[in-house]
N, CA and C of each residue as an Amber inpcrd file, in Angstrom:
protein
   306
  90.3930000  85.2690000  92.7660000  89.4920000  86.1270000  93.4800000
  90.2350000  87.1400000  94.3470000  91.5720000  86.7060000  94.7400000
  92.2050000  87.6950000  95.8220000  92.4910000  89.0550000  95.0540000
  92.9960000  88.9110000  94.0180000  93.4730000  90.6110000  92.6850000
  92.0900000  91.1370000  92.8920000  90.9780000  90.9710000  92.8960000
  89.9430000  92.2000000  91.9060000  89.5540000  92.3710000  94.0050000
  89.8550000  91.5920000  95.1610000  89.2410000  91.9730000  96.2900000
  90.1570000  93.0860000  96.8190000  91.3820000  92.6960000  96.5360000
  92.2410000  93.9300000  96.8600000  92.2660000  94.9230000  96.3650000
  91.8700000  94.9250000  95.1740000  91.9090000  95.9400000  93.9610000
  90.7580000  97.1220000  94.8790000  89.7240000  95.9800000  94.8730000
  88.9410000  97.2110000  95.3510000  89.0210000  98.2090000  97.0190000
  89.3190000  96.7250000  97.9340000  90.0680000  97.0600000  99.2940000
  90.2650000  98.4330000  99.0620000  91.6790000  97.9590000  98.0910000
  92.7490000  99.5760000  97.9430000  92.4000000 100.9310000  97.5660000
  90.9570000 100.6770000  97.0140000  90.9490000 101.6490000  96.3080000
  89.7280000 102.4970000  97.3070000  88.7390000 101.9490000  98.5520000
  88.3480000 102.0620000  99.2530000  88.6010000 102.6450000 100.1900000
  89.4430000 102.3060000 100.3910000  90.6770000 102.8040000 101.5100000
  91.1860000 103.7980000 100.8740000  91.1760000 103.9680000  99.8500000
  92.3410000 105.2600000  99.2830000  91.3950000 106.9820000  99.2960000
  90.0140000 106.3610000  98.7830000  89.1700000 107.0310000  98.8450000
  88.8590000 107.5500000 100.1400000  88.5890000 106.8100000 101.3750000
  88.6220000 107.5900000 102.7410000  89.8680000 108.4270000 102.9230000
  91.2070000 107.8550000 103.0180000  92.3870000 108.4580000 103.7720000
  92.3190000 110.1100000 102.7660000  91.9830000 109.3870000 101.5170000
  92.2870000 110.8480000 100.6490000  91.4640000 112.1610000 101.2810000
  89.9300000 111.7250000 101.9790000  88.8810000 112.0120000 102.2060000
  89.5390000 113.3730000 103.4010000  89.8830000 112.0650000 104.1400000
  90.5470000 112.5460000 105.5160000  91.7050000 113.5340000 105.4090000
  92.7210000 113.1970000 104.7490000  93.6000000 113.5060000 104.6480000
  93.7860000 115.5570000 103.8150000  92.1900000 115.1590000 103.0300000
  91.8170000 116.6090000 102.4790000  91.1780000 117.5420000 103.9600000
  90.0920000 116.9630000 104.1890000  89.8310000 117.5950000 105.6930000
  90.7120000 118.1790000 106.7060000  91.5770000 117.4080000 106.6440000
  92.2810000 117.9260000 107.9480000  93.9830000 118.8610000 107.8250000
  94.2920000 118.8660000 106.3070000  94.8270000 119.3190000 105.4980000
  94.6570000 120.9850000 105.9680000  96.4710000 121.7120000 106.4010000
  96.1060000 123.1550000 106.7840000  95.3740000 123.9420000 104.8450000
  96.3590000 123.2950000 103.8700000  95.5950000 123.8650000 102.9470000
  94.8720000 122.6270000 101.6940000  93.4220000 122.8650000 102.1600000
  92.6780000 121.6390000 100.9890000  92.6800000 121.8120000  99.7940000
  93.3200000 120.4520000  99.2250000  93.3970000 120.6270000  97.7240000
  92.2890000 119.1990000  97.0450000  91.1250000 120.3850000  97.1430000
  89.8950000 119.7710000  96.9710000  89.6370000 119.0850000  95.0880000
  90.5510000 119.8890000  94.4630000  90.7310000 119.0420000  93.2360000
  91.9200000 117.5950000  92.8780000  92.3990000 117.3510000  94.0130000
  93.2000000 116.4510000  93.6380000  92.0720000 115.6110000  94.1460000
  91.2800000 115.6520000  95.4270000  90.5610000 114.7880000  96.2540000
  89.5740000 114.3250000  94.7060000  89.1590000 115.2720000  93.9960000
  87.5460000 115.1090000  93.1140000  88.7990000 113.9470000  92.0640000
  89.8460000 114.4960000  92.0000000  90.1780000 113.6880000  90.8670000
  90.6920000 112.3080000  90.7750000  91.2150000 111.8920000  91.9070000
  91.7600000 110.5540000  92.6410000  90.3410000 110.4720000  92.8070000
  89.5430000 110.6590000  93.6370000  88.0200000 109.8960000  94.0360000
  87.2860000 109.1660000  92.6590000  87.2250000 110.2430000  91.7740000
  86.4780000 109.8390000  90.4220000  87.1590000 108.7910000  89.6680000
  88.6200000 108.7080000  89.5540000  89.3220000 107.0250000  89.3240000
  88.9730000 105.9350000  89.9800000  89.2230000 106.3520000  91.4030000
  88.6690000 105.1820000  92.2430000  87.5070000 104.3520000  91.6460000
  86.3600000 105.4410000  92.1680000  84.9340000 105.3520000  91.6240000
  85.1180000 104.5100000  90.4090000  85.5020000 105.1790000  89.5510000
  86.0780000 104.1630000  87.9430000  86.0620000 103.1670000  88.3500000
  86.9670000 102.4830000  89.0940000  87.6510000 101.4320000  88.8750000
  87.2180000 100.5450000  89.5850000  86.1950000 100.9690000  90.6420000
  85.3980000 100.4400000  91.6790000  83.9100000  99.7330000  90.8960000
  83.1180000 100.6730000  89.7530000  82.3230000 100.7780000  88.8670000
  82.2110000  99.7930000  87.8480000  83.7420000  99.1830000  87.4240000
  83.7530000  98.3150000  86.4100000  84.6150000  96.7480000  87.2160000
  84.7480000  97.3520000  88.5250000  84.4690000  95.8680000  89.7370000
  83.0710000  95.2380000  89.7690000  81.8170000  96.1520000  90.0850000
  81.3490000  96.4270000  90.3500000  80.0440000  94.5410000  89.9820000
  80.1580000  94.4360000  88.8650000  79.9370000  93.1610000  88.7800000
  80.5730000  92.0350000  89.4110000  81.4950000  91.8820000  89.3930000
  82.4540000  91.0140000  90.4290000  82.0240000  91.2940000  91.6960000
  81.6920000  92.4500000  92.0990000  81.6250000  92.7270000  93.6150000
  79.6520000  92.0910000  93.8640000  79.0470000  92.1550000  93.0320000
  77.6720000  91.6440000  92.9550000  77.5190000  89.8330000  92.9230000
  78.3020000  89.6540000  92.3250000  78.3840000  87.9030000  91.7150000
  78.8880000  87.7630000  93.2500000  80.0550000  88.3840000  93.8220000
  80.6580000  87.9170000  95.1260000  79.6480000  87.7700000  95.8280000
  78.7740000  88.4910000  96.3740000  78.3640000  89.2590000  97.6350000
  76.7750000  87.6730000  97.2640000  76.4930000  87.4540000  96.3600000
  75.4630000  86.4390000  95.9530000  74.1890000  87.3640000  96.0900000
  72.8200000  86.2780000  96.1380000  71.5140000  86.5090000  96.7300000
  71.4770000  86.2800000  97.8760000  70.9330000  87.9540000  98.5520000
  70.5970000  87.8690000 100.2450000  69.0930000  87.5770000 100.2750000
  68.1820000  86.5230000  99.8790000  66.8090000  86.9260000 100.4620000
  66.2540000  87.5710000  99.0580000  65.7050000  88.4920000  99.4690000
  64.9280000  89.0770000  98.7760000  65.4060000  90.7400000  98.5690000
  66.3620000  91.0580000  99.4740000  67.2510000  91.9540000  99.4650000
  68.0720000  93.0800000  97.9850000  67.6450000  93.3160000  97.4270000
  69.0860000  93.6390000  96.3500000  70.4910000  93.8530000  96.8600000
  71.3130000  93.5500000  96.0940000  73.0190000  93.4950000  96.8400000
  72.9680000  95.1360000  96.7150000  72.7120000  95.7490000  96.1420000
  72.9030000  97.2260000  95.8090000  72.4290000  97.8440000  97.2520000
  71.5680000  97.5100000  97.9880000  71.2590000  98.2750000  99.0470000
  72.6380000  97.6030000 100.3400000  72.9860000  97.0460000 100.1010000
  74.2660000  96.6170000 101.4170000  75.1970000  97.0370000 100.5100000
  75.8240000  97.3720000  99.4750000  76.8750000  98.3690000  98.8320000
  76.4030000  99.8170000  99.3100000  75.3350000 100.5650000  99.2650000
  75.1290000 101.8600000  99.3190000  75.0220000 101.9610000 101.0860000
  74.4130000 100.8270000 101.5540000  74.3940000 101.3170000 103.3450000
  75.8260000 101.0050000 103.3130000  76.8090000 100.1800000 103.3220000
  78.0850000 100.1160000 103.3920000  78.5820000 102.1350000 103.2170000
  78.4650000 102.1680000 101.7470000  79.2950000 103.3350000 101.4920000
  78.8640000 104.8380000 102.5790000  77.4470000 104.9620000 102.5220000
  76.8340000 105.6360000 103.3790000  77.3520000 105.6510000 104.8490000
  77.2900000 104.6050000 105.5850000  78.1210000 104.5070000 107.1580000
  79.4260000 104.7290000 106.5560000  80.3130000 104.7320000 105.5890000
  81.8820000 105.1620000 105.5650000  81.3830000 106.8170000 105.8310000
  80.8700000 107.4740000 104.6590000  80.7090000 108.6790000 104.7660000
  80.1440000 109.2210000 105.8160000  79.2130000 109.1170000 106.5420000
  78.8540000 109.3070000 107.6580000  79.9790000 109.3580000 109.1690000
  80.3040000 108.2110000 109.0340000  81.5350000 108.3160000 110.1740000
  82.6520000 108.7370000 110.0570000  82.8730000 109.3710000 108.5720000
  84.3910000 110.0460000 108.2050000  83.8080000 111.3860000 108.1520000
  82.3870000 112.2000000 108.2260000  81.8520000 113.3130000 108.4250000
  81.9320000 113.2430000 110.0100000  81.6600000 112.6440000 110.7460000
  81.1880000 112.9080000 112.3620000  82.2710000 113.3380000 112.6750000
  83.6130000 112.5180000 112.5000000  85.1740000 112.5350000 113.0770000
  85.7540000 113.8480000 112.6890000  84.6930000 114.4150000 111.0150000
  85.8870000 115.4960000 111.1530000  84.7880000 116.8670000 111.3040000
  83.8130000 116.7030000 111.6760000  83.2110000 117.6100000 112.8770000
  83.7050000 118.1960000 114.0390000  83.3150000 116.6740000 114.7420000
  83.6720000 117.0050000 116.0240000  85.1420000 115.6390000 116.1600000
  86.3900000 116.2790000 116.1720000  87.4220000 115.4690000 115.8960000
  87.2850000 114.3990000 117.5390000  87.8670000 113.2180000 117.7230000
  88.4270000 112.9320000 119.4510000  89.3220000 113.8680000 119.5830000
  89.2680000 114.1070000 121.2090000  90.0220000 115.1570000 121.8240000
  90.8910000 114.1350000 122.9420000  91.9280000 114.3480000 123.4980000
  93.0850000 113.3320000 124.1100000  92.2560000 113.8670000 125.6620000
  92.2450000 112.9500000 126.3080000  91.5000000 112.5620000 127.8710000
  92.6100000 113.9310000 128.5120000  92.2670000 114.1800000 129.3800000
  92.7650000 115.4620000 130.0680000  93.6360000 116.8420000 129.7260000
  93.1800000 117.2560000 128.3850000  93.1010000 118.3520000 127.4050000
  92.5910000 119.7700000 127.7640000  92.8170000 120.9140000 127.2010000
  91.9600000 122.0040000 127.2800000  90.8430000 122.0400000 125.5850000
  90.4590000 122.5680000 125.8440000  89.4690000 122.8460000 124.3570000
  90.1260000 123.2160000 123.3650000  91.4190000 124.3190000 123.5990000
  91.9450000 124.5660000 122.1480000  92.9720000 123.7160000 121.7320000
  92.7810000 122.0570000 122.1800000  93.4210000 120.9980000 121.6170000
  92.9830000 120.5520000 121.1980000  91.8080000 119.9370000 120.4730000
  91.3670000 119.2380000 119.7300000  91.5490000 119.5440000 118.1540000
  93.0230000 119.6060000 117.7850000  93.3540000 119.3980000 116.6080000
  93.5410000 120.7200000 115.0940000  92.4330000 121.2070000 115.6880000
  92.6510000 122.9320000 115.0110000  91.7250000 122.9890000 113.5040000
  90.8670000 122.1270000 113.3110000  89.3880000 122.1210000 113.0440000
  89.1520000 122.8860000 112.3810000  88.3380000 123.9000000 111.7080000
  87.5950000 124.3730000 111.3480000  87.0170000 124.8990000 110.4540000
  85.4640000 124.9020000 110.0210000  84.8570000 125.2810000 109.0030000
  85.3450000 126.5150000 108.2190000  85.7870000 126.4920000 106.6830000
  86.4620000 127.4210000 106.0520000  85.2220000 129.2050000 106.1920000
């Protein structure tokens, strides 16, 4: 069980940092992001049973709705951060990191 949990861990994780790492990037290379993401996705996709059998019966629940609120709060809080980035406690404004919408 530990190979296919890491498998996916990794690939979870690879998918945010890549996420991040395109965002905040002076120049975005928004096709490497689509093309690493869509492997992931792959490989996440044909987990994807394993990750259902794991997770069991919640109730009356489908497992599919705690996979999609899961993925949803990633995206959501990796959108807020690179909005409005944290700024370091006793800063001026044109420190917060150098930001901005193309």
């Amino acid at each position: 069980m530990i190979p296919p949990i890491t498998i996916m861990m990794v690939n979870l994780i690879s998918i945010a940092f890549g996420f991040a790492r395109t965002i905040y990037s002076e120049i975005p290379q928004w096709s490497k992001l689509m093309g690493g993401a869509f492997f992931s996705f792959w490989v996440l996709a044909h987990l994807y049973p394993f990750a259902k059998g794991l997770m069991g019966r919640r109730g009356k629940t489908p497992t599919i709705v705690f996979v999609w609120s899961g993925l949803i709060a990633i995206t959501l809080s990796l959108l807020w951060v690179a909005i409005s980035p944290p700024r370091p406690s006793g800063s001026t404004a044109a420190a917060g990191g150098g930001f901005q919408f193309p």
